[in-house]
DRENGU-521086 format. One record per residue: residue number from 0; residue in one letter; chain; x, y, z of N, C-alpha, C in turn. Coordinates in steps of 0.2 Angstrom, whole numbers, plus 2048, in hexadecimal, padded with zeros to 3 digits. Layout:
# residues N
   n res chain n_c1 n_c2 n_c3 ca_c1 ca_c2 ca_c3 c_c1 c_c2 c_c3
 NUM   A     A    X    Y    Z     X     Y     Z    X    Y    Z
...
END
This chain:
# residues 138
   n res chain n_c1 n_c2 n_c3 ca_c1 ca_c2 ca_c3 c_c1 c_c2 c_c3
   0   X     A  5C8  391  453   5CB   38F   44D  5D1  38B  44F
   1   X     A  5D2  387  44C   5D8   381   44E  5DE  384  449
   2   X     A  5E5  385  44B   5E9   388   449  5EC  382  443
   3   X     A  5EE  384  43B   5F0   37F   437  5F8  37F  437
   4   X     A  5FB  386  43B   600   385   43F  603  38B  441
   5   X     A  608  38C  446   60A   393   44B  613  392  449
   6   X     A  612  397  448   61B   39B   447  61C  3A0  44D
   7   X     A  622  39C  451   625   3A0   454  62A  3A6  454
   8   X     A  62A  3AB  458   631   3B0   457  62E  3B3  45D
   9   X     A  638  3B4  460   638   3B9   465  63B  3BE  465
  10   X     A  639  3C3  468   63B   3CB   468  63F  3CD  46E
  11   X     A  643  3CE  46D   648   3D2   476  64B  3D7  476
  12   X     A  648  3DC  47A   64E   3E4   478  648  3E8  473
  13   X     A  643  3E6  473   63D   3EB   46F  640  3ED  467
  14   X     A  63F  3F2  463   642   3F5   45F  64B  3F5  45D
  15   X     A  650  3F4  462   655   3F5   462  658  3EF  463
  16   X     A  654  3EA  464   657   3E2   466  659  3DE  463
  17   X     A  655  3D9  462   656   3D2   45F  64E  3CE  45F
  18   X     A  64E  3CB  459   648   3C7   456  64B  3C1  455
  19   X     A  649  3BB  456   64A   3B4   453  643  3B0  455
  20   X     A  643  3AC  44E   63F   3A6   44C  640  3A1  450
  21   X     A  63D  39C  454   63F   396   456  640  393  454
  22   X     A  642  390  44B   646   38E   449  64E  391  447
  23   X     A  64E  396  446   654   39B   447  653  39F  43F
  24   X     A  64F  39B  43C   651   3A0   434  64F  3A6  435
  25   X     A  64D  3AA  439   64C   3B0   43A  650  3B1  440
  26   X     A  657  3B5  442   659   3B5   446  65E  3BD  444
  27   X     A  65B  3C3  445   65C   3CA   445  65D  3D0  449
  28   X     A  661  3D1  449   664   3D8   44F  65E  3DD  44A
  29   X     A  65A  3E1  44E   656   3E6   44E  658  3ED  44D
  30   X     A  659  3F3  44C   65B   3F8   44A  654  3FD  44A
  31   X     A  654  405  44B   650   40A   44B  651  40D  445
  32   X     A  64E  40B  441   64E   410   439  650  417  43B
  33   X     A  654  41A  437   657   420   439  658  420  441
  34   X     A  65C  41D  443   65D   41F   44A  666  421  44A
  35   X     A  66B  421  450   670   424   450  672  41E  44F
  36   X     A  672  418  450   675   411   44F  679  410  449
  37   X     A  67E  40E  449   683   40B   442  681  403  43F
  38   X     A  67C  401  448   67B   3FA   445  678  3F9  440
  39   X     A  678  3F3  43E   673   3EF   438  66E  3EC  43B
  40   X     A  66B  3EC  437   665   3E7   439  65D  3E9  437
  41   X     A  659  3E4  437   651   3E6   437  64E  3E9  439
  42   X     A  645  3EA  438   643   3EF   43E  63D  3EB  43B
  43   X     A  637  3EB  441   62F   3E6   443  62E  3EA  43B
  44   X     A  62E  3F0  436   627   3F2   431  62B  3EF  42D
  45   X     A  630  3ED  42C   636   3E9   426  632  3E1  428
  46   X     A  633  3E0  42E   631   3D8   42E  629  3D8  42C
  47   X     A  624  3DC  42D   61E   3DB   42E  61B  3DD  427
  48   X     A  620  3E3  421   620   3E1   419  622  3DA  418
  49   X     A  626  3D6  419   629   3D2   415  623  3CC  416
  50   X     A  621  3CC  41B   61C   3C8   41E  614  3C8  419
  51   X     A  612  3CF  419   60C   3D2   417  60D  3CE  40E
  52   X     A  613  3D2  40D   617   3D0   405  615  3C9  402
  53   X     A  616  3C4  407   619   3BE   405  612  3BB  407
  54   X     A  60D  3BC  40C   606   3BB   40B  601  3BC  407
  55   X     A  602  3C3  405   5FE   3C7   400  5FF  3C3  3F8
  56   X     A  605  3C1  3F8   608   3BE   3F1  603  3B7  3F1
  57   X     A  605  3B4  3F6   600   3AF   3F7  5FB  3AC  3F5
  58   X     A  5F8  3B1  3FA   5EE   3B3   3F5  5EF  3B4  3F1
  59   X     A  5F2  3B8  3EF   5F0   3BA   3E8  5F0  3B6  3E2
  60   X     A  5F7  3B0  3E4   5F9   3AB   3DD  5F2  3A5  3DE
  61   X     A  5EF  3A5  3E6   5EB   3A1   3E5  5E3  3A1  3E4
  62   X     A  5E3  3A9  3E3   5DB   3AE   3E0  5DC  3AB  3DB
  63   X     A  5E4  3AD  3D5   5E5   3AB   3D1  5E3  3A5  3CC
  64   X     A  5E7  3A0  3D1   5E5   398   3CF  5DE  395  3D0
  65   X     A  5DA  398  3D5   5D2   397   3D6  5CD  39A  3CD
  66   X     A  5D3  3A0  3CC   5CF   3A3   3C5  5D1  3A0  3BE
  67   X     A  5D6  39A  3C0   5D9   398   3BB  5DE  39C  3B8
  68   X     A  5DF  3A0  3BB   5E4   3A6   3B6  5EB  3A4  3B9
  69   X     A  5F0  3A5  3B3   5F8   3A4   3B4  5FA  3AA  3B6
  70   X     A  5FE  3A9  3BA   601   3B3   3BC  607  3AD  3BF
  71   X     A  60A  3B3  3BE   612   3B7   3C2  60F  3BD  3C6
  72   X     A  612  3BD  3CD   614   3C2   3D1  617  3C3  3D7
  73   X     A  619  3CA  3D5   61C   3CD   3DB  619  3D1  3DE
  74   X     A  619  3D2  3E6   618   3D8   3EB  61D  3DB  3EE
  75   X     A  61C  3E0  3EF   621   3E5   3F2  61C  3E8  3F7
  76   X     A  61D  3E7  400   61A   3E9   404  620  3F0  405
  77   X     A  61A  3F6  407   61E   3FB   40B  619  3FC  413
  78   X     A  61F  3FC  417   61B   3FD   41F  61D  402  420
  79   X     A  619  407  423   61C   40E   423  619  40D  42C
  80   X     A  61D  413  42F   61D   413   437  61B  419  435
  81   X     A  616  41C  43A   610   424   439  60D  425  440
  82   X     A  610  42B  43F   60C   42E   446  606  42F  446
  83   X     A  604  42D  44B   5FC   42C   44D  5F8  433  450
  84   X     A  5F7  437  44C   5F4   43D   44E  5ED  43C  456
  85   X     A  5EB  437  455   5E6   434   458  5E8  435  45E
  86   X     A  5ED  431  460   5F0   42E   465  5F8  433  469
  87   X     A  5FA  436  464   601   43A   463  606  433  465
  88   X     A  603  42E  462   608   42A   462  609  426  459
  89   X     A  60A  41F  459   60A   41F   452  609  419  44F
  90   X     A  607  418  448   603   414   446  608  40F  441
  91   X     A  607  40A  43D   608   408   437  604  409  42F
  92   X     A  607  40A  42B   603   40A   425  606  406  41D
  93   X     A  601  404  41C   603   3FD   417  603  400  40F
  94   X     A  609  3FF  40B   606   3FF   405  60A  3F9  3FF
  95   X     A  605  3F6  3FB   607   3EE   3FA  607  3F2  3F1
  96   X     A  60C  3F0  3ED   60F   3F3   3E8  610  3EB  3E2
  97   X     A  607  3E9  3DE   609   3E2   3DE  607  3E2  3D5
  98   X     A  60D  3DF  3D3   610   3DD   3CD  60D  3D6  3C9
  99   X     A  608  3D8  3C4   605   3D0   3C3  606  3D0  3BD
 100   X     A  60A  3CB  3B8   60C   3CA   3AF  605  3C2  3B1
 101   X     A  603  3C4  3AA   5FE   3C2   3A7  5F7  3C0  3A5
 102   X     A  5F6  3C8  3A8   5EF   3C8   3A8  5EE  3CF  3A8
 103   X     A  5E9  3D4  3A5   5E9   3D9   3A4  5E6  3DF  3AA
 104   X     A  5E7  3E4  3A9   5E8   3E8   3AF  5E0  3E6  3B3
 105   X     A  5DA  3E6  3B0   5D4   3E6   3B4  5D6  3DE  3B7
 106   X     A  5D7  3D8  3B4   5D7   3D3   3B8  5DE  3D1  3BD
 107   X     A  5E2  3D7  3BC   5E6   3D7   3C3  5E5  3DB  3C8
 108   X     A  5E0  3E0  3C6   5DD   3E4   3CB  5D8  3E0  3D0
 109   X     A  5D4  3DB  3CC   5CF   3D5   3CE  5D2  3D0  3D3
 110   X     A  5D7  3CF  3CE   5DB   3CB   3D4  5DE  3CD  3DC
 111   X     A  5E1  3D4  3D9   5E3   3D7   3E1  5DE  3D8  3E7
 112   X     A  5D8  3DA  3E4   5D1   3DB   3E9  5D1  3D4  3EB
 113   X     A  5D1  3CF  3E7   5D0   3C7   3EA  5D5  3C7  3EF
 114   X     A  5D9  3C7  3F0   5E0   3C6   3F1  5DE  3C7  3FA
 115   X     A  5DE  3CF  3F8   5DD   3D3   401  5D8  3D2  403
 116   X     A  5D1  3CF  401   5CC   3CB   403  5CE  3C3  407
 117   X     A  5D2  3C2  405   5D5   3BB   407  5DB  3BA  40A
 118   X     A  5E1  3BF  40B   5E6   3BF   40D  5E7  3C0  416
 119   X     A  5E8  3B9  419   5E7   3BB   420  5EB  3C1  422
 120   X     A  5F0  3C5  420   5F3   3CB   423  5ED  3D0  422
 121   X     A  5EA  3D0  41A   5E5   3D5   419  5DE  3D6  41D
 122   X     A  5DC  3D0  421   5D8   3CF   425  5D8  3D1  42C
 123   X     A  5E0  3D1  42E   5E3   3D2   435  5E2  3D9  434
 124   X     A  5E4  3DD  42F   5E6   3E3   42F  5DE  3E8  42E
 125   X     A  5DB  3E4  42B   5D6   3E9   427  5D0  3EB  42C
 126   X     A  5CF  3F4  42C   5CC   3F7   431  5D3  3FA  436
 127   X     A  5D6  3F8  436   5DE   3FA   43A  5E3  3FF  439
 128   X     A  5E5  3FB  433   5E9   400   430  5E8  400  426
 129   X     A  5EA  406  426   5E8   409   41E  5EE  404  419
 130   X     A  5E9  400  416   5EF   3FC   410  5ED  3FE  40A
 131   X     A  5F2  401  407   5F0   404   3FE  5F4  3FD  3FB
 132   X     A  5EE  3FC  3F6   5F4   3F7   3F0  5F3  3FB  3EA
 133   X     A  5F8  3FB  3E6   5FA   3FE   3E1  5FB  3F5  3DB
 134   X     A  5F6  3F5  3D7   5F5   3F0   3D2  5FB  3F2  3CC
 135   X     A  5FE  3EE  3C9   601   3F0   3C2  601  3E8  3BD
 136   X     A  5FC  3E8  3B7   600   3E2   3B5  605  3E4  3B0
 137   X     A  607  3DE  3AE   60D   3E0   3A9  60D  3DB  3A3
END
């Protein structure tokens, strides 16, 4: 497949480093969720929500627009870090929390299904890791 285009970012220091974009708009000191650090900063399941978030929104406005249907929405990605019983080491697990005004609850449920059929994050992930969506219209 021929790339329609590549985003770069670099990572230094693992977990406790530093992340930046090649262009710079991403450019973040790293931190351990609960760890002993005072610093500030992001951590990879915070970037790899806002990422899943902001793609999953995506699909789904343009399942939306293919059904001719008008919506508003919001997603709320949760990445949760999980020990891996499997392995005694540890996993990721997704849950995408999505908010759709104008269409009733069966046709935003229709639309979410469409959404994660077509969402390259949902595609990367699916078989891998466990992603629950939670549908609500309004």
């Amino acid at each position: 497949m021929k790339p329609i285009f590549t985003s770069y970012a670099t990572a230094d220091g693992g977990r406790e480093g530093h992340v930046k974009s090649s262009d710079g708009l991403i450019d973040l000191n790293l931190v351990m969720p609960g760890g002993d650090s005072n610093e500030t900063g992001s951590n990879p399941e915070q970037l790899f929500a806002a990422g899943y978030a902001a793609c999953y929104d995506g699909a789904l406005n343009l399942m939306a627009e293919k059904q001719n249907k008008d919506i508003d929405s919001k997603v709320t990605g949760a990445v949760s870090l999980l020990k891996d019983e499997q392995d005694n080491g540890f996993k990721i697990g997704v849950q995408l929390d999505v908010e759709v005004k104008g269409v009733s609850q069966e046709e935003a449920e229709e639309l979410t299904t469409a959404a994660h059929q077509f969402c390259p994050y949902s595609k990367a992930t699916r078989g891998n890791i466990d992603v629950t969506i939670n549908t609500k219209a309004q």
